[in-house]
N, C-alpha and C positions, 0 to 999 in steps of 0.2 A: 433452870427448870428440868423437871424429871422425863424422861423421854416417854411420848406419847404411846401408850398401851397398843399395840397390832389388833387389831380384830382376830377372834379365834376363825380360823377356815372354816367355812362353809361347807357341812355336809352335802354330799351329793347324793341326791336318791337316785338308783337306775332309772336311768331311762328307759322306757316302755313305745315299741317300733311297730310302724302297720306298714299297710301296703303304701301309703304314701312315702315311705322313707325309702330315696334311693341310696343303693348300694347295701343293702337289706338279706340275706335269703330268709323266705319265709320261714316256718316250719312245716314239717311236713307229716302227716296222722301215720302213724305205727301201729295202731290199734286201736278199736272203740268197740263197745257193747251199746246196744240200743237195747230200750225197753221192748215187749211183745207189741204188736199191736192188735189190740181186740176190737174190733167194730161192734158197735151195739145194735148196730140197723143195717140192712141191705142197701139201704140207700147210704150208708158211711163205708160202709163194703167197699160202695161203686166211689166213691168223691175222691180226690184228690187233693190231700190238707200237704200245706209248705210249711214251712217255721223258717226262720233264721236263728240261730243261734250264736253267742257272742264270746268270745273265748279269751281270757288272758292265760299263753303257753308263758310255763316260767324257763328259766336257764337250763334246767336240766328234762324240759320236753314232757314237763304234768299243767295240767291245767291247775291255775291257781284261781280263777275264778270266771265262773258260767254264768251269764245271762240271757232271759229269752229278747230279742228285736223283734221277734214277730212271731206270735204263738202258732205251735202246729196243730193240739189241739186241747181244750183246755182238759182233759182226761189224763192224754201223755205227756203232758209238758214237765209237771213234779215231777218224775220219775225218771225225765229225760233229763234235767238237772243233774236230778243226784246221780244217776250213769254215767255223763260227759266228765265228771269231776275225775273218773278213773281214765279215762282216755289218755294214750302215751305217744306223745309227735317227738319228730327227730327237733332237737330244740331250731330255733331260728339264730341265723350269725351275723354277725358284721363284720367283717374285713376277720373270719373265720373262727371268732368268739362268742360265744354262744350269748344271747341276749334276750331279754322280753320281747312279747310279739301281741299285738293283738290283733283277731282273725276271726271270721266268720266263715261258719258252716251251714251252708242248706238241708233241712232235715224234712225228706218226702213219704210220706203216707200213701201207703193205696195202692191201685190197680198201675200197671206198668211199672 
């Protein structure tokens, strides 16, 4: 009988590393531009809005893709999107190879 055909190898997609993975370094922000923020009211003057933002840093330290977890404010949030996408981190390594990382950023509004 004719010898059994190998399986072609299994591509590997990168693996993509958060703060759960140890032996990890994260990445680290080199630079960000944030949208203005305009208050439309005295009373959003004075508030204090939070966001989370949700980041996949790629290998060479650009975001490859932004998501909101927790909106800052539904005004800046578009705008805070397309901004984060240019933001530049030192990339994240593993055993000193530069690698995917996903990370979150707190992004704070307002007074203080």
């Amino acid at each position: 009988p004719p010898p059994a055909a190998s399986p072609a190898p299994a591509r590997r997609e990168p693996v993509t590393y958060s703060v759960a993975d140890a032996g990890v370094v994260p990445p680290v922000l080199v630079s960000k531009t944030t949208p203005s923020w305009r208050p439309r009211s005295e009373i959003e003057r004075r508030q204090l809005y939070r966001g989370i933002l949700e980041l996949l840093v790629d290998e060479q330290g650009g975001v490859a893709a932004a998501v909101l977890g927790k909106s800052v404010h539904p005004s800046y949030d578009p705008e805070l999107l397309e901004m984060s996408k240019s933001w530049k981190f030192k990339p994240a390594t593993r055993d000193g190879v530069p690698v995917k990382y996903r990370t979150t950023v707190e992004v704070r509004l307002g007074p203080g």
